[in-house]
C-alpha positions as CSV (number, residue, x, y, z in Angstrom):
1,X,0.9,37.3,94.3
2,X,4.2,37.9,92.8
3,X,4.9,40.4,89.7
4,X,5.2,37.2,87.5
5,X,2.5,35.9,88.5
6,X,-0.7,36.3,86.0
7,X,-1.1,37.2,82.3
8,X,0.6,40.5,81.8
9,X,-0.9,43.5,80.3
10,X,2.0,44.2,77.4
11,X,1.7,47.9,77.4
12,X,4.0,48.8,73.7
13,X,5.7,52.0,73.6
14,X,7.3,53.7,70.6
15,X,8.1,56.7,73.1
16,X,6.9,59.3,70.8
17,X,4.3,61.8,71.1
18,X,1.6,60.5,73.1
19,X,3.2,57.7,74.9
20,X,2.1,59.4,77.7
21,X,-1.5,58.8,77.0
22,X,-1.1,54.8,76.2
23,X,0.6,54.7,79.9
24,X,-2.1,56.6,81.7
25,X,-4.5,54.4,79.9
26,X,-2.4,51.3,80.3
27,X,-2.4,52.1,84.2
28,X,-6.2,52.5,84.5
29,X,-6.9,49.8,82.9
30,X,-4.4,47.8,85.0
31,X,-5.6,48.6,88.1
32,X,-9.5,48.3,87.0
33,X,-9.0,44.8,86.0
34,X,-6.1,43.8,88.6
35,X,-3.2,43.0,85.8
36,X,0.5,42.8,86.0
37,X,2.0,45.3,83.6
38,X,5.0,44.3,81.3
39,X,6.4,47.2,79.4
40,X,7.7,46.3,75.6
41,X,9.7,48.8,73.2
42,X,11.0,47.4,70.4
43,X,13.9,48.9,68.5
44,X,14.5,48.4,64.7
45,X,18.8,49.0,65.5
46,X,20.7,47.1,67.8
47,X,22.1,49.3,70.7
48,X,25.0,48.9,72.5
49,X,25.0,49.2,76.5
50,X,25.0,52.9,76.9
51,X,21.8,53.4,74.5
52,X,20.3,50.6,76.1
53,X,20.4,52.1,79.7
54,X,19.6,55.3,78.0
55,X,16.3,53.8,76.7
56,X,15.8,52.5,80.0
57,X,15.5,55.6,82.0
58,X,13.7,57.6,79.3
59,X,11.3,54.7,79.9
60,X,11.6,54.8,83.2
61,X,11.0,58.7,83.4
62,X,7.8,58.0,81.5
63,X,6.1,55.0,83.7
64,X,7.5,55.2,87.4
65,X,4.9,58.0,88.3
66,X,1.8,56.5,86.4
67,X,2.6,52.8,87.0
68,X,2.9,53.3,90.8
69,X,1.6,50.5,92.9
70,X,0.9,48.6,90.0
71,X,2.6,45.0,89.8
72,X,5.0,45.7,87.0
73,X,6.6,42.2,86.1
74,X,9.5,43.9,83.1
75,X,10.6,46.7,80.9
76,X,11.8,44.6,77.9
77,X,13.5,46.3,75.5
78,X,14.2,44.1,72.4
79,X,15.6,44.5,69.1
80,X,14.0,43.8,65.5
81,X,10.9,44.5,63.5
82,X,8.1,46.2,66.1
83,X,5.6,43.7,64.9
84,X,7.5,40.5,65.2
85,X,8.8,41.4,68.4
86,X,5.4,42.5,70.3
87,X,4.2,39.1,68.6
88,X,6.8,37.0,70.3
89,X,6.9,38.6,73.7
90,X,3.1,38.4,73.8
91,X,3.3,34.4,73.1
92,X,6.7,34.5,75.7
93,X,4.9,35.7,78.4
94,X,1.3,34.5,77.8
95,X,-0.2,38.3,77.1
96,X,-3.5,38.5,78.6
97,X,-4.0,41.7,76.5
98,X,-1.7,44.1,74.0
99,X,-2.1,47.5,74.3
100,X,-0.7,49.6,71.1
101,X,-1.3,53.3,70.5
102,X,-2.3,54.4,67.4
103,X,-1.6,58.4,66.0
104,X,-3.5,59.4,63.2
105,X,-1.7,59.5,60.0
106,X,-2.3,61.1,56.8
107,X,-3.5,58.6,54.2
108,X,0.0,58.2,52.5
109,X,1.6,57.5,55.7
110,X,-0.6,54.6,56.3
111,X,-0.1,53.2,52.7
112,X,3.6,54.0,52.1
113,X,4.7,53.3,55.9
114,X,2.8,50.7,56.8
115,X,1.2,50.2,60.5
116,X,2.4,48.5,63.7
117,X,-1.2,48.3,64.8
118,X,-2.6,46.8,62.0
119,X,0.2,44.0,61.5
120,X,0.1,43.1,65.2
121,X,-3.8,42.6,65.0
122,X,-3.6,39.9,62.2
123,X,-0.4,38.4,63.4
124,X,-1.7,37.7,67.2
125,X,-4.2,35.5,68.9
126,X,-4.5,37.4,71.8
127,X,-6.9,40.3,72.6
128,X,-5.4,43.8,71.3
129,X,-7.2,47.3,72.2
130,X,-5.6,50.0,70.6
131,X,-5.5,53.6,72.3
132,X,-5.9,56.6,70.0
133,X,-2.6,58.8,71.5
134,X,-1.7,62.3,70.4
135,X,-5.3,63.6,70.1
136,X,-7.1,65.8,72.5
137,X,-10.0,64.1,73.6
138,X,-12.5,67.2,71.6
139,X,-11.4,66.4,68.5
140,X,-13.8,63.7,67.0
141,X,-11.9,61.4,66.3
């Protein structure tokens, strides 16, 4: 089978604190259930060439090691709103599942802000499981 072929995994990264975690998680799960990866990371500015490849290898530095000898079809980086973006990639490339991380937030944050997650699960047909990142795994939550 090539990396294209199958239903991806769409693994979304912010790249901020516990991005790690979603990848770790995103490669377990993977490998369990035999999926292609595609890597998403969605950026609200347009970037020239140099912030581009610059995104790329901070991405890069952050997946190579987890991801290993998993059948990684892309690292799309895209600009626009995170939501509409992960919605139209996972419809692109026929998402078998979304994977989004989700940090806990005071309750302001979540009002005033607003929330990827949240958007992304009424805007998509598709399965989404959503990670809890950036807590340690004693905490309760």
């Amino acid at each position: 089978m090539s990396p294209d072929d199958g239903s991806p995994l769409l693994l979304c990264l912010d790249l901020e604190f516990g991005s790690e975690q979603l990848i770790d998680y995103a490669a377990r799960h993977a490998r369990r259930c035999d999926l292609p990866l595609r890597v998403l990371h969605a950026s609200r500015a347009a970037l020239d060439e140099k912030k581009h490849q610059q995104l790329q290898a901070r991405i890069h530095e952050l997946i190579d090691h987890p991801l290993e000898g998993l059948r990684l079809q892309a690292i799309d980086i895209e600009t626009g709103v995170a939501e509409d973006v992960i919605v139209e990639v996972a419809r692109r490339h026929d998402a078998d599942l979304i994977l989004l991380g989700r940090r806990h937030r005071t309750t302001a944050d979540r009002i005033y802000v607003g929330s990827t997650t949240s958007a992304v699960i009424s805007l998509v047909t598709k399965p989404v499981l959503v990670v809890p990142v950036g807590v340690t795994s004693g905490s309760g939550e």
